[in-house]
C-alpha positions in Angstrom: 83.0 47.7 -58.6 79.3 49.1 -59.3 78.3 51.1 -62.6 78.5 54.9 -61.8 75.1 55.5 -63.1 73.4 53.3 -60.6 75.9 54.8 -58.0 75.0 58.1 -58.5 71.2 57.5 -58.5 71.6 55.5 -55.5 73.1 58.7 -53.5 70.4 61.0 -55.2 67.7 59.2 -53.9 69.1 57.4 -50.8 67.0 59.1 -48.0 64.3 57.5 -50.2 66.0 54.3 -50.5 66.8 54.1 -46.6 63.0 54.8 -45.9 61.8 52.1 -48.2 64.0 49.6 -46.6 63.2 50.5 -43.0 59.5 50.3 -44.0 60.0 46.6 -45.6 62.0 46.0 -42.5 58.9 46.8 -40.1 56.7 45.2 -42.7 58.5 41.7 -42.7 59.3 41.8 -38.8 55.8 43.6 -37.3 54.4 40.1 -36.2 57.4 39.4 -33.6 57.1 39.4 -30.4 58.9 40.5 -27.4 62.0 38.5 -27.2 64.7 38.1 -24.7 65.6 40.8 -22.4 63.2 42.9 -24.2 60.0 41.1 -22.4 61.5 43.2 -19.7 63.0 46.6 -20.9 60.2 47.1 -23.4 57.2 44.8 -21.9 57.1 45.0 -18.2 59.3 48.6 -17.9 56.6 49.9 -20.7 53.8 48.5 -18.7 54.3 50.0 -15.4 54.6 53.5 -16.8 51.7 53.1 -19.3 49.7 51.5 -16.7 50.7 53.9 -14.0 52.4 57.1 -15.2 55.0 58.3 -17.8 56.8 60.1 -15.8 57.4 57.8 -12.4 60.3 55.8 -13.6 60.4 54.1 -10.2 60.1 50.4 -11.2 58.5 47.7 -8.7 62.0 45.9 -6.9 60.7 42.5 -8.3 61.8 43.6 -12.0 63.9 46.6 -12.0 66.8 46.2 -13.6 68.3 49.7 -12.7 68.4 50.9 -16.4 66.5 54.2 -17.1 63.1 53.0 -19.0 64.1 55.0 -21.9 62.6 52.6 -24.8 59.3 51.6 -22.1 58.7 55.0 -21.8 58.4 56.2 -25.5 56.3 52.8 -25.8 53.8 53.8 -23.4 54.0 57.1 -25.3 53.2 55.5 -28.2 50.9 53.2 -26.8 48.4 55.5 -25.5 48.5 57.7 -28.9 47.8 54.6 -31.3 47.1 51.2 -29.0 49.0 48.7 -27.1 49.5 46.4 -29.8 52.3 44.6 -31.3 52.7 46.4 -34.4 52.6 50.0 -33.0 55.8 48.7 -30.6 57.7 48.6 -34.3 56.5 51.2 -35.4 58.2 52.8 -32.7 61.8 51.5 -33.9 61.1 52.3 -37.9 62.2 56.5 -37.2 65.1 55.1 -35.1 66.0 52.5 -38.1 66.3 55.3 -40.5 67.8 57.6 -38.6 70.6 55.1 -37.6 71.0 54.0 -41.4 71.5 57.8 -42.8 74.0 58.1 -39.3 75.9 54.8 -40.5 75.9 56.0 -43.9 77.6 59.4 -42.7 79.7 57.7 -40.6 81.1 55.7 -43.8 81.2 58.6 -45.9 83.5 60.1 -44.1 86.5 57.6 -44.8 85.2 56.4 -47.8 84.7 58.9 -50.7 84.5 56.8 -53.6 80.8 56.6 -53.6 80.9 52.6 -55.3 83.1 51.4 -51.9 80.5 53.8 -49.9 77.7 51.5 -50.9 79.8 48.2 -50.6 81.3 48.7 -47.2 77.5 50.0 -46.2 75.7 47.0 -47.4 78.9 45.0 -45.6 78.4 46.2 -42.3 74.3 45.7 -41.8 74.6 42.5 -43.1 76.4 41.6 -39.6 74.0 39.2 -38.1 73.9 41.2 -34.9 73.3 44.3 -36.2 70.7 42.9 -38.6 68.6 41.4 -35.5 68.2 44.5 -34.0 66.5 46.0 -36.8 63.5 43.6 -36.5 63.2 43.2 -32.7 62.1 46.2 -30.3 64.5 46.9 -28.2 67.0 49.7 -26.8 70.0 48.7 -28.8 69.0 50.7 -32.1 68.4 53.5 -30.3 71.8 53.3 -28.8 73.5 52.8 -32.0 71.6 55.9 -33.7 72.7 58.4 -30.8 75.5 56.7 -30.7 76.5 57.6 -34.4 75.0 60.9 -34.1 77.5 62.2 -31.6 80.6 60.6 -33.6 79.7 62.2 -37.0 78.9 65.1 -35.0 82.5 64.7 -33.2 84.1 64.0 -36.6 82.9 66.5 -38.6 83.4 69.5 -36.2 79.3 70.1 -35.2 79.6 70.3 -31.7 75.4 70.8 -31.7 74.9 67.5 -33.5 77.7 65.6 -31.3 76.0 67.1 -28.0 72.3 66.2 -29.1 73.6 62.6 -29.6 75.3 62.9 -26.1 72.1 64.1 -24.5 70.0 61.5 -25.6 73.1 58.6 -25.6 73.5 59.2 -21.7 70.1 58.1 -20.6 69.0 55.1 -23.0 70.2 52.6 -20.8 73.7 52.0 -18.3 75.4 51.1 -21.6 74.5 54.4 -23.3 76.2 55.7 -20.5 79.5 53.6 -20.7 79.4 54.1 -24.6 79.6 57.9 -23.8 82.7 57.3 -21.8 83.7 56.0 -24.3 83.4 58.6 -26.6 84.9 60.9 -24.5 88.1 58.8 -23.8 88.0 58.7 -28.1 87.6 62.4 -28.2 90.9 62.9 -25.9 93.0 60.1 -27.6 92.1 61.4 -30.8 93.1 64.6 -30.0 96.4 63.8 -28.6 97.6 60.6 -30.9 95.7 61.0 -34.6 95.4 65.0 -34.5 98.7 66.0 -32.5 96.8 68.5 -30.5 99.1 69.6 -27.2 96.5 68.4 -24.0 96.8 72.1 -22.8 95.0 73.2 -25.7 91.9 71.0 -25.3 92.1 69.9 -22.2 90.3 72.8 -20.1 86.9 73.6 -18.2 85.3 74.5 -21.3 86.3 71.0 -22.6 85.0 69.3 -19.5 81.9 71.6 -18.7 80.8 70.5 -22.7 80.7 66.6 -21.5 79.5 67.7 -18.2 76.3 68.9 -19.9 75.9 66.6 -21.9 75.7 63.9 -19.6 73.0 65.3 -17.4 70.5 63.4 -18.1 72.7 60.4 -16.5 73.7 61.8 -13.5 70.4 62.9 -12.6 69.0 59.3 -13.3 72.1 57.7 -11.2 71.5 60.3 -8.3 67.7 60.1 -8.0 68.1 56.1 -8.3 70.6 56.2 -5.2 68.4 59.0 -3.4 65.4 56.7 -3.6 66.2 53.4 -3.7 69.6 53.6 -2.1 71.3 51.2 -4.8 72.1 51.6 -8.2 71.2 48.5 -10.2 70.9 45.1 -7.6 69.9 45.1 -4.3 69.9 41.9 -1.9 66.5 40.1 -3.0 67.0 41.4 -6.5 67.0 38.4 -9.2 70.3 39.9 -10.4 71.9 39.9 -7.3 74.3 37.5 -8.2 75.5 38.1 -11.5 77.1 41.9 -10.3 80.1 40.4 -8.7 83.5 40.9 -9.0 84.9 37.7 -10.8 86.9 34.9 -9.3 89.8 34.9 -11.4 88.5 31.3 -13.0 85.6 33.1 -14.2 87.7 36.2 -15.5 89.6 33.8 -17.6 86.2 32.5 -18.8 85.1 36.4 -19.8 87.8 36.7 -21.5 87.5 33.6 -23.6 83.8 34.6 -24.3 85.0 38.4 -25.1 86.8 36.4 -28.0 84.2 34.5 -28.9 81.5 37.2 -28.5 83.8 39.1 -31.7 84.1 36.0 -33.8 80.5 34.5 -33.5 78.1 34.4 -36.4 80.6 35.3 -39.4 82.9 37.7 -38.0 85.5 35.5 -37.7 86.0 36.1 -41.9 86.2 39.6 -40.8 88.9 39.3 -38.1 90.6 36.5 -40.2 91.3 39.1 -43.1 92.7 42.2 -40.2 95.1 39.2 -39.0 96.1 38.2 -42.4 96.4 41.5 -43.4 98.9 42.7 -39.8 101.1 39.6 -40.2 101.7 40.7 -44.3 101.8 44.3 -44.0 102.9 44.8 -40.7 102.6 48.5 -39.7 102.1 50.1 -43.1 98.3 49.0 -42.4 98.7 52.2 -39.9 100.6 54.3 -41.8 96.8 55.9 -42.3 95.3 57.8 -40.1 92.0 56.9 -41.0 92.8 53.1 -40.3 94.6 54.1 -37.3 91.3 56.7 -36.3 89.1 53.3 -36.6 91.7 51.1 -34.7 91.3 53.3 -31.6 87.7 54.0 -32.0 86.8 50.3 -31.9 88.9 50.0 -28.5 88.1 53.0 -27.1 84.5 53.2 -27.7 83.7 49.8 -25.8 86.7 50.2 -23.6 84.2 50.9 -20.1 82.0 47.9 -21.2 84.9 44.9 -22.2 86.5 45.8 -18.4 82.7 46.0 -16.5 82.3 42.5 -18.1 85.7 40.9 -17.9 85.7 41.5 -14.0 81.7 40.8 -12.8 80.4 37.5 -12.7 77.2 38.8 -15.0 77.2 37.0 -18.6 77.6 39.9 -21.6 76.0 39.3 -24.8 77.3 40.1 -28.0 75.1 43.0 -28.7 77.3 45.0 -26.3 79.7 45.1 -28.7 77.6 46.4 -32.1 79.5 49.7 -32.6 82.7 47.9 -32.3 81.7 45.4 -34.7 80.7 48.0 -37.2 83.8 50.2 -36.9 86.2 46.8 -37.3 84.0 46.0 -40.3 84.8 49.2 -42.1 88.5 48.9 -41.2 88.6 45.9 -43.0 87.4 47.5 -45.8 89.4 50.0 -45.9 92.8 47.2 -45.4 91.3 45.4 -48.2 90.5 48.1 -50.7 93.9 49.7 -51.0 96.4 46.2 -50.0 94.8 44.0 -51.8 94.4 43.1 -55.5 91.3 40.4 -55.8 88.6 43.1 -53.7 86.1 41.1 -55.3 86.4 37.9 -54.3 87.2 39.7 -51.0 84.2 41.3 -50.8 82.2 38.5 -51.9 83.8 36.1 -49.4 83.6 38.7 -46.2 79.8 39.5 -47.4 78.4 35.6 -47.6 80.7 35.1 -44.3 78.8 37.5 -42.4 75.5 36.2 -44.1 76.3 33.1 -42.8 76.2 33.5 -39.1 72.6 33.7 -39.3 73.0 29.7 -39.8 75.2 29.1 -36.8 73.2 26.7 -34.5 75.4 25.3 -31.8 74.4 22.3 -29.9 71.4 22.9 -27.4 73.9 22.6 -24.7 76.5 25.2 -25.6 74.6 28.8 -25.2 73.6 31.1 -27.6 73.3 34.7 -28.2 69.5 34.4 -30.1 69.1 37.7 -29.6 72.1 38.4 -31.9 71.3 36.2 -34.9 68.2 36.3 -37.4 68.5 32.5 -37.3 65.9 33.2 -34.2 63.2 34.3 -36.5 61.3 31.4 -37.3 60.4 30.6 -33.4 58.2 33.7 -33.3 55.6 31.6 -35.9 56.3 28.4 -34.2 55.7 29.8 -30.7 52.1 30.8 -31.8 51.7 27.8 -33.6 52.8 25.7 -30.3 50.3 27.9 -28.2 47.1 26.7 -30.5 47.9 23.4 -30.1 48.0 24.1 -26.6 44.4 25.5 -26.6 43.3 22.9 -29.1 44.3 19.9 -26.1 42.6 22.1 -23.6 45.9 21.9 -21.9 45.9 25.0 -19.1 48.4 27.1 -19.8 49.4 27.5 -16.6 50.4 23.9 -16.0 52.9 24.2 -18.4 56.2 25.1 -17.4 59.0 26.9 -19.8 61.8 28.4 -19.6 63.4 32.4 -19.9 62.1 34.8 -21.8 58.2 32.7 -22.0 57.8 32.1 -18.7 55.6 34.9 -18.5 52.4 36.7 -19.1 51.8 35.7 -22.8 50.3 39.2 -23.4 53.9 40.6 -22.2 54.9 39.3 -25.4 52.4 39.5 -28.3 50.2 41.9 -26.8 46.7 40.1 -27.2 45.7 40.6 -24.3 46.0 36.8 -23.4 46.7 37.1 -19.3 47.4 33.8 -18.9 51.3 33.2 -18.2 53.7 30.2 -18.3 55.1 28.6 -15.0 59.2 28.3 -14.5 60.6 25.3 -15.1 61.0 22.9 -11.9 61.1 19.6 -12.7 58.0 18.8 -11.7 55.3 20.2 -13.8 53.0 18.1 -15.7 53.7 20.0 -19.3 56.8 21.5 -20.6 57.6 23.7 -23.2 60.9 24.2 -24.6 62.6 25.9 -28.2 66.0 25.6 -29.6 65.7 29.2 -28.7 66.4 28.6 -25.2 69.6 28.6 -23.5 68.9 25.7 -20.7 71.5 24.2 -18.2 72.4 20.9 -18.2 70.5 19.6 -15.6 67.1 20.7 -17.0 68.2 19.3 -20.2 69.0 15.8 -18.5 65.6 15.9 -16.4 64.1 16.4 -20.0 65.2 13.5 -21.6 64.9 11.4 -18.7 61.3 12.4 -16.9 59.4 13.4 -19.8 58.4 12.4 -23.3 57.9 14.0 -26.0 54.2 15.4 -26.9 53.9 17.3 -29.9 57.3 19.0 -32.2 57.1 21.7 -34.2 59.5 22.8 -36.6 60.8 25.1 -39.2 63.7 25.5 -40.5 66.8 24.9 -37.9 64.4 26.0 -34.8 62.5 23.6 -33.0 59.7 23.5 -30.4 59.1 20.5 -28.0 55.8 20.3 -25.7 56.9 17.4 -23.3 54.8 15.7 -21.1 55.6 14.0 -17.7 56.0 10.4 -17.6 
């Protein structure tokens, strides 16, 4: 499909190539700020320990979340060697970018050793729009995915030190580190039994267990000095969580599982699943008559096995950047089904490939919710939010009489880092100024007061992302 000579330059030189486009990736995404759920596990977790010290991760009850500060604490690392700006934030991803690209690269090459379907299926699977948005925002999820693809190249490929170092590091990112090493290790025994044919007895042993005991360490001394301290784990009564780590009402595990579905389809992947449905109801099992398909199959289950049933049974809403390494693994099955049953692989590819690029241009309506944190079609607020700021200053309009809505009611230094204290007030109903983007996920009832109590002040727009500053009537 690609002309050997370009193929075999590309694998000469592609430690080159993947530094070049993680450096045009920090270049072209430097300027954004803090976004989502990153204000808090990069911003305000940062903050405290660069403020106060690196190595108290004890996090004020108003904002902890329970997660180790893994990501805040190499920011404040990095903020006190070269500045608390904006830019050095990226900087701190670009290492973690590369590495991940050489480990997803690996990873391919392993089922894939015709080097012009290597290069396909790899430009396939970061062109997934969630995948994609985590190489431009800071946040813990590429870290994840590059220990995360550490240990499973290490686990594949028989280096226990690799797959251990990945472990290590895996097991105290964040609680989903954690249940991504579970899941490894429920992969690791599976894998053992139902793809290699090993007998349990011969794997299954102290030294087997005392490998992933070590390994996880770092976890179970976070979880036991969290419970020693604090006495809970990651809510507590006043906590602003508190309410979304219930056990679910069997209406709303009906709804998980709808959004589960959903979470796997959204923004292109649908093409993706679309093609491994086709594909069962023609070829039945002779899909699975190869291991390595049947290796993927269970490594997409069993790797995000802990995190689908910790989200199908608590009232707490997942987003689809939970899922990543799934994605990515159901991506290269596909691939592979395609490659060897099918005979038109280009229009295939072609299809699967602008499918996937099109997600990024999936806007539902403002009152169906949106994972914007798992789409590049969020990129264009980032300008608009400064430009909506200005105009703010320009009108003399106080800042802090204007009310918005999560992640900018906050601290607008918490996201940009300009040192600008001033902060936006939470939505109520009742402020004089209002400042709302498509980018927000808002409930009915604030959109309804919207349209009904206020008028519209200024718009700014570009592209499919708007910005409204309202007024009240």
């Amino acid at each position: 499909m690609l002309k050997n000579k370009y193929l075999s330059l590309f694998n000469d030189y592609k430690n080159i190539f993947f530094l070049i486009l993680a450096f045009i990736i920090f270049l072209f995404s430097k300027d954004y700020g803090m976004f989502w759920d990153n204000v808090l596990f990069a911003s305000k977790m940062g903050n405290e320990l660069y403020t106060n010290s690196f190595f108290n991760w004890t996090m004020p009850d108003s904002f902890d979340p329970g997660h180790p500060p893994f990501l805040g604490f190499l920011l404040a690392l990095f903020w006190k060697l070269l500045g608390q700006k904006l830019w050095v934030s990226h900087l701190l991803m670009l290492p973690f970018v590369i590495g991940f690209l050489f480990q997803l690269y690996e990873f391919v090459g392993y089922y894939l050793k015709e080097k012009g379907f290597l290069f396909l299926s790899f430009l396939l699977i970061i062109v997934d729009p969630t995948l994609a948005t985590s190489f431009v925002l800071v946040n813990p999820e590429i870290i994840i995915l590059f220990f995360f693809f550490l240990s499973i190249n290490g686990l594949l490929k028989q280096k226990k030190y690799t797959q251990f170092i990945g472990l290590f590091f895996l097991s105290i990112v964040s609680f989903r580190g954690m249940l991504l090493f579970a899941g490894i290790f429920i992969f690791d025994i599976l894998n053992r039994i139902y793809i290699d044919k090993q007998n349990k007895k011969s794997f299954f042993n102290i030294k087997f267990l005392f490998y992933y005991f070590l390994a996880s360490l770092p976890a179970l001394i976070f979880v036991s000095w969290r419970l020693i301290t604090k006495g809970w784990l990651q809510t507590h009564p006043n906590s602003p969580w508190a309410t979304l780590w219930q056990i679910a009402t069997p209406k709303i595990f009906f709804k998980n599982c709808v959004v589960l579905i959903w979470r796997y389809l959204d923004f292109g992947r649908i093409f993706i699943f679309l093609l491994l449905f086709i594909s069962l109801i023609i070829y039945g099992k002779k899909i699975f008559k190869s291991i390595k398909n049947k290796q993927l199959l269970l490594l997409s289950i069993s790797s995000v096995i802990c995190i689908i049933v910790i989200s199908l049974f608590a009232t707490n809403t997942f987003g689809h950047r939970y899922f990543i390494v799934s994605y990515i693994v159901f991506n290269l099955l596909a691939f592979l089904i395609f490659i060897e049953f099918f005979k038109s692989k280009k229009i295939i590819y072609i299809l699967l490939f602008l499918g996937l690029i099109s997600g990024n241009l999936w806007i539902y309506p403002k009152k169906i919710s949106q994972g914007w944190d798992a789409t590049l079609a969020h990129i264009p607020y980032h300008s608009l939010r400064l430009k909506a700021i200005e105009y703010l200053n320009t009108q003399n309009i106080n800042i802090e009489e204007v009310a918005s809505f999560f992640p900018n009611y906050t601290a607008i230094d918490l996201i940009d880092f300009s040192g600008d204290q001033r902060k936006f007030s939470k939505f109520t109903g009742k402020n004089k100024y209002a400042f709302y983007a498509t980018v927000y996920n808002l409930t009915d009832e604030a959109f309804n007061i919207l349209d009904k109590d206020y008028s519209i002040l200024k718009e700014f727009n570009n592209f499919n992302i708007n910005i409204t500053i309202y007024i009240l009537k």
